[in-house]
C-alpha positions as CSV (number, residue, x, y, z in Angstrom):
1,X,14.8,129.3,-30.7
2,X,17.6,126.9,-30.2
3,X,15.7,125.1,-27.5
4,X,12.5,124.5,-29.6
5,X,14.8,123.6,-32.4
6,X,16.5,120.8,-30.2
7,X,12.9,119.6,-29.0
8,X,11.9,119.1,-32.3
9,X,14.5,117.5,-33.6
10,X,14.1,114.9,-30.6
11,X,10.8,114.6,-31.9
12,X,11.8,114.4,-35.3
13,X,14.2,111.1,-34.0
14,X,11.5,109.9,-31.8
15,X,9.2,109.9,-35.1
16,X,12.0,108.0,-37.6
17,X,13.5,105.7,-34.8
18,X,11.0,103.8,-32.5
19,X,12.5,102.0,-29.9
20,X,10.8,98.5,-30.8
21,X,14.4,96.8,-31.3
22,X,15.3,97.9,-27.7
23,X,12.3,95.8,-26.3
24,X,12.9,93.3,-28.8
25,X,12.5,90.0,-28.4
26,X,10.3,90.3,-25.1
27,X,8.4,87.1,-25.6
28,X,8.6,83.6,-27.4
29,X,10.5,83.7,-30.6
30,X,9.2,81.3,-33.5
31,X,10.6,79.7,-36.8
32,X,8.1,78.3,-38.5
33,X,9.5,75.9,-41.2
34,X,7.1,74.7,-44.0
35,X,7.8,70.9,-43.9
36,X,8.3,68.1,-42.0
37,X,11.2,67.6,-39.2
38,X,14.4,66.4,-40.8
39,X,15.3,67.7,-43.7
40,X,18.1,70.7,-44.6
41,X,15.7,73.4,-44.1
42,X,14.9,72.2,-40.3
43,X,18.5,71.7,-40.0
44,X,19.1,75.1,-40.5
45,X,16.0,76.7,-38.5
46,X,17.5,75.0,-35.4
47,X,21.0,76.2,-35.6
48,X,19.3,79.6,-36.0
49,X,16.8,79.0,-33.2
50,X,19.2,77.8,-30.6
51,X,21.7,80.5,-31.8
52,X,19.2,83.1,-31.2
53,X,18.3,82.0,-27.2
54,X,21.8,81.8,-26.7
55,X,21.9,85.1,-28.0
56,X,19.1,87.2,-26.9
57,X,18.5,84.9,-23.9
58,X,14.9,84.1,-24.9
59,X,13.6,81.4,-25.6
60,X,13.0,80.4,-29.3
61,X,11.5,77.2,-30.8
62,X,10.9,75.8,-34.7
63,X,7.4,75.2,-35.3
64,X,7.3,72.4,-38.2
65,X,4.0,73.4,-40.1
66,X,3.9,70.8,-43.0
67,X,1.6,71.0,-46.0
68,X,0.0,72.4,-48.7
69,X,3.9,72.4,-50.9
70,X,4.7,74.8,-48.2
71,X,1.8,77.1,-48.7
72,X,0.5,76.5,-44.8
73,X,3.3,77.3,-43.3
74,X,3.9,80.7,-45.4
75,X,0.6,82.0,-45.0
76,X,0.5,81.3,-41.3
77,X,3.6,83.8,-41.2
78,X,2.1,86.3,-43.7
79,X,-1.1,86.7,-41.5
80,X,1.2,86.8,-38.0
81,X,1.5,89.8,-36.1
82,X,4.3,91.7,-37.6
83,X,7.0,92.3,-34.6
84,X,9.6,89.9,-35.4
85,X,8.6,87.2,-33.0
86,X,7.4,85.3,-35.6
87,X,9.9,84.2,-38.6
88,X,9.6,82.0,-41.3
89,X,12.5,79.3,-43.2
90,X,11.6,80.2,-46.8
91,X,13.1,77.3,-49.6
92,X,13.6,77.7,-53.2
93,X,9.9,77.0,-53.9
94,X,8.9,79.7,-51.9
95,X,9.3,82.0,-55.5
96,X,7.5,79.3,-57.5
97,X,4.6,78.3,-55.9
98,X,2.1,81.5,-56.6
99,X,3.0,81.1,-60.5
100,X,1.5,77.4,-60.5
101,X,-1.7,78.5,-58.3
102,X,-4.9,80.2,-59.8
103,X,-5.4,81.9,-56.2
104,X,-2.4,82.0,-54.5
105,X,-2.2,82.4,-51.2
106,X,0.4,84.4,-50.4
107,X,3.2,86.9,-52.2
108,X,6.6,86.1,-51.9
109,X,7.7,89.9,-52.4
110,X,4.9,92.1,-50.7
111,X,3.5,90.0,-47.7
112,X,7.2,89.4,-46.5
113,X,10.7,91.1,-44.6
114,X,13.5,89.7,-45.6
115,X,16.2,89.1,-43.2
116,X,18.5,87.2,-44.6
117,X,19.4,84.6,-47.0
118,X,21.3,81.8,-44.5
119,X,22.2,79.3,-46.8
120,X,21.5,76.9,-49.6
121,X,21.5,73.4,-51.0
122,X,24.2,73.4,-54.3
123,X,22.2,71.6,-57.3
124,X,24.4,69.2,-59.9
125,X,23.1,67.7,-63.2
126,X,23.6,64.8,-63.1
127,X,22.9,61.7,-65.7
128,X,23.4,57.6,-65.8
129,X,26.8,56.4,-66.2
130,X,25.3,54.9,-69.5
131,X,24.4,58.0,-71.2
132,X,27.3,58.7,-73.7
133,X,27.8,62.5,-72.7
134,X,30.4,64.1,-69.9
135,X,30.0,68.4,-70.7
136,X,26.8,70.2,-71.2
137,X,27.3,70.7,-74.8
138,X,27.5,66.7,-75.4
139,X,23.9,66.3,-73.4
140,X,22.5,69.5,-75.6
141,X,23.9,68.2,-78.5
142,X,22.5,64.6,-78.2
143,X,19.1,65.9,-76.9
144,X,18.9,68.5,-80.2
145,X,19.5,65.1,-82.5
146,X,16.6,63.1,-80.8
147,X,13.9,65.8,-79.6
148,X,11.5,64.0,-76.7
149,X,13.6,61.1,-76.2
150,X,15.6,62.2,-73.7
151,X,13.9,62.9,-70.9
152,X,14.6,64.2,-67.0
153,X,13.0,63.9,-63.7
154,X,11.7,65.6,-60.8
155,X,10.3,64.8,-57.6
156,X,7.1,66.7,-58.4
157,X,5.6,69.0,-60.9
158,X,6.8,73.1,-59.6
159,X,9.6,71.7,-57.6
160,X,13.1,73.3,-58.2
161,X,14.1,70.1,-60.0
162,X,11.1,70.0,-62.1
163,X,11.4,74.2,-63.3
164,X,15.6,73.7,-63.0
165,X,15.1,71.2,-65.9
166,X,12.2,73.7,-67.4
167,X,15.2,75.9,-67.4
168,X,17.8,73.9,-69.0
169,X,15.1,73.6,-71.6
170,X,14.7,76.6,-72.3
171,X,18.9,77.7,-72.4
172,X,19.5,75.3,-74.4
173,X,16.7,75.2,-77.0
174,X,16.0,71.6,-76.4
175,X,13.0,69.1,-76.1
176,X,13.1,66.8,-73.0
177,X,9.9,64.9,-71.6
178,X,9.3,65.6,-68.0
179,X,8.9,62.6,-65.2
180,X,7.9,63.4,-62.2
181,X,8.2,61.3,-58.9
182,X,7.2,61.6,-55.4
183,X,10.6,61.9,-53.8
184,X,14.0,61.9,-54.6
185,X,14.2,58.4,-53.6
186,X,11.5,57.3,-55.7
187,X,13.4,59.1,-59.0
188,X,17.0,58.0,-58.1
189,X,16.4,54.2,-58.6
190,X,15.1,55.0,-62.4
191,X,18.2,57.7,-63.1
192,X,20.6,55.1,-62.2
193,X,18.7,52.3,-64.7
194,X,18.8,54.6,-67.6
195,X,15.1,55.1,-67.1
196,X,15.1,58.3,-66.9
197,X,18.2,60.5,-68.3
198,X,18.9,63.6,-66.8
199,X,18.3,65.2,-62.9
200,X,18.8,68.0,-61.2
201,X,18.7,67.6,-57.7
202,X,20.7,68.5,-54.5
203,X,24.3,67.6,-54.0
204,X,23.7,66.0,-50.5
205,X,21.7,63.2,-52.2
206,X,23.5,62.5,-55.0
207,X,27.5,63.0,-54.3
208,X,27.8,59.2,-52.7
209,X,26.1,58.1,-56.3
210,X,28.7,60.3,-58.0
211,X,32.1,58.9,-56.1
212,X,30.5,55.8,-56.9
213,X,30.9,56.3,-60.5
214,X,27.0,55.2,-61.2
215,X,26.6,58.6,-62.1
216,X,28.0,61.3,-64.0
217,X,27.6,64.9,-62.8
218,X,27.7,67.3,-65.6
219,X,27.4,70.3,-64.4
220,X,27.2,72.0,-61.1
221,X,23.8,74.9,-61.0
222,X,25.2,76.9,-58.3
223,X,26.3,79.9,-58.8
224,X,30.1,79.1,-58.0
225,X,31.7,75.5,-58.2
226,X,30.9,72.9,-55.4
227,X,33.9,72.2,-53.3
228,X,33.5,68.4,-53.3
229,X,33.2,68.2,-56.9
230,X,35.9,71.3,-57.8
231,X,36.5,70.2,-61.5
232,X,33.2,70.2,-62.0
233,X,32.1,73.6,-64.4
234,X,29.4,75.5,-63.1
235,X,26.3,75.6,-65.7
236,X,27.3,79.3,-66.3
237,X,30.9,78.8,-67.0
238,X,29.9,75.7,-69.2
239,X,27.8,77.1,-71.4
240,X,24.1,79.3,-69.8
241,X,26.0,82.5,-68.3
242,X,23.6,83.5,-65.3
243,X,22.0,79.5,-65.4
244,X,21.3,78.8,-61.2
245,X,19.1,76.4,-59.4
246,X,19.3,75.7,-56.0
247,X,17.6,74.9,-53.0
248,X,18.7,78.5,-50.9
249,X,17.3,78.3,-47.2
250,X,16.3,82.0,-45.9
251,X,14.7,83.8,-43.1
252,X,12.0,86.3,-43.2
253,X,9.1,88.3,-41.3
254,X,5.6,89.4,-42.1
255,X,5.6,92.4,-44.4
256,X,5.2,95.4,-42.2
257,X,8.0,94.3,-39.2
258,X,9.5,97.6,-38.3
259,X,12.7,98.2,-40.0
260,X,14.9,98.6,-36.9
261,X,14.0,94.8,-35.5
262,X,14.8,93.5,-39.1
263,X,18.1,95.1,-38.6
264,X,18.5,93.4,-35.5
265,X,17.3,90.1,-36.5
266,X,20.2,90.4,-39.5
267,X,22.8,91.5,-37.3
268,X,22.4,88.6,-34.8
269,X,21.7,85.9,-37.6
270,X,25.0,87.6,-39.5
271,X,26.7,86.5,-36.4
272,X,25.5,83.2,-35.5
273,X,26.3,82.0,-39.0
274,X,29.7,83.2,-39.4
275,X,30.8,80.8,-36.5
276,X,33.2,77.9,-37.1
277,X,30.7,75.5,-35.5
278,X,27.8,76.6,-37.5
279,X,29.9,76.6,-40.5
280,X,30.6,73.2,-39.9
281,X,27.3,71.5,-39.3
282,X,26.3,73.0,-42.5
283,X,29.2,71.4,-44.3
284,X,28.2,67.7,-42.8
285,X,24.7,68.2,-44.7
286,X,25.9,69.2,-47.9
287,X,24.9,73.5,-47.1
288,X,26.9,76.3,-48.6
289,X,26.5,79.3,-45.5
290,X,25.8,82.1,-47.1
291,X,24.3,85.6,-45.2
292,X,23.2,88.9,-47.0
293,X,21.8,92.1,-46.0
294,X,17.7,92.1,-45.8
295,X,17.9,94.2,-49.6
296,X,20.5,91.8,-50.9
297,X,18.1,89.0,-50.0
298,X,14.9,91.2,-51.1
299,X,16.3,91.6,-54.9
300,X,17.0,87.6,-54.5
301,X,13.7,86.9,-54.0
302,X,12.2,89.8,-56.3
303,X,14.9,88.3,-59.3
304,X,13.8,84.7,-58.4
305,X,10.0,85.6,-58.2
306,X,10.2,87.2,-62.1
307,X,12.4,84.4,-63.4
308,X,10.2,81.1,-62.1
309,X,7.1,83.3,-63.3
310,X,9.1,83.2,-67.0
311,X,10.1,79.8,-66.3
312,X,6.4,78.4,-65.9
313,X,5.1,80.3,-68.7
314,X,7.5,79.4,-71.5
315,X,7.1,75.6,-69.9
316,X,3.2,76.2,-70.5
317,X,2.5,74.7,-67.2
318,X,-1.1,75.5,-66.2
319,X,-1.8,77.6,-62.3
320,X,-4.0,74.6,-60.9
């Protein structure tokens, strides 16, 4: 009896622990980021990537798959065979994009793993040296005493800048016109000539504009304060407790990767970004590391799913 007891308890371990992570990675190993070379999410995919072949001694490569707002590159990883080989860089518009389609293509909480959330790109609101306001409370004020004439860019309708100042709307009970641009570099020139009065956008761009007094940052839309701007107030200790918008930078699988590889893949990622040297790089492009567990990054993407969805309604923005 103890014998056939022992046997099927192997079984029963054989049955709840498969032995895919021991074979794991046994072939070419893939990030697949959704845009073009260059920017702070291809940054960080090739940290990872070069972190992991040093790590597993396999080879691993970033596949730039540009298009579609992203949606090319996400689907491509949804529809890839689910064994971990195959990862995906997943920005802040990852959670938008299904609520501003009519089909989307893809589900940011049921056709993904998450591993885990690397990084992300601090947000600061930011407005022209002429506009006559330095807290949040002076811009909500002034905007509540002249409803749509204020107004605040983007660089493109469902990008976090354009639903981040959606948002702002919507905590402060406020009207602003939306302008949107193609590019940060487009909407800067207009921001600093008092075209346009109020962005939210990413640190890295806009801290050499700050130090340079042509603009005034007003609040910070992390979740904690920015360490080159440290007497800067969050938005949440300002005045919007629980207000964030940010550009995080995370990894994830196809839905159905088995468990014990995503627990590998977080375990090895966990320790290539801990390291001094990775640590640094981030810091020279303006990236906060971060690093979760695969559920702390799951409920992340579940919360951030639910509150763009809110975000887009309320701003009665139409799925195109």
């Amino acid at each position: 009896m103890i014998q056939l007891l022992a046997v099927c308890a192997i079984a029963a371990m054989a049955l709840v622990s498969p032995d895919s992570a021991q074979a794991f990675p046994d072939k070419i190993m893939r990030i697949i980021v959704p845009f073009t070379p260059g920017g702070s999410n291809d940054v960080v995919a090739r940290e990872v990537a070069a972190g992991l072949q040093a790590r597993f001694n396999q080879t691993a490569v970033v596949e730039n798959k540009p298009g579609g707002g992203g949606t090319i590159g996400y689907t491509f990883v949804a529809k890839s065979q689910p064994d971990g080989h195959t990862m995906l860089i997943a920005p802040a518009s990852f959670t938008m994009g299904p609520h501003l389609s009519r089909n989307p293509l893809y589900h940011p909480v049921t056709d993904f793993a998450p591993i885990n959330l690397v990084a992300d790109v601090p947000f600061v609101l930011v407005v022209p040296s002429s506009l006559p306001v330095r807290t949040v409370k002076e811009l909500v004020d002034l905007a509540k005493s002249s409803p749509n004439k204020l107004s605040f860019g983007s660089v493109g309708v469902g990008t976090p800048q354009h639903l981040g100042g959606e948002l702002f709307k919507m905590h402060a009970g406020v009207e602003m016109v939306h302008v949107p641009f193609r590019g940060a570099t487009a909407a800067i020139p207009d921001l600093l000539a008092g075209r346009i009065d109020v962005f939210i956008g990413a640190i890295n761009s806009l801290l050499p504009l700050i130090q340079e007094g042509k603009l005034r940052a007003i609040a910070a839309t992390s979740r904690v304060r920015i360490a080159s701007l440290p007497d800067i107030p969050t938005m949440s200790e300002a005045a919007f407790p629980g207000f964030e918008v940010g550009s995080a930078v995370g990894l994830l699988v196809p839905a159905g990767t088995p468990a014990d590889v995503v627990a590998t893949l977080n375990r090895e990622i966990a320790t290539i970004i801990k390291t001094p040297g990775f640590h640094q790089r981030m810091a020279a492009i303006g990236v906060d590391v971060i690093g979760t567990t695969p559920a702390g990054y799951a409920k992340i993407i579940s919360d951030d799913y639910a509150k763009w969805g809110k975000v887009v309604a309320a701003a009665g923005i139409q799925p195109q």
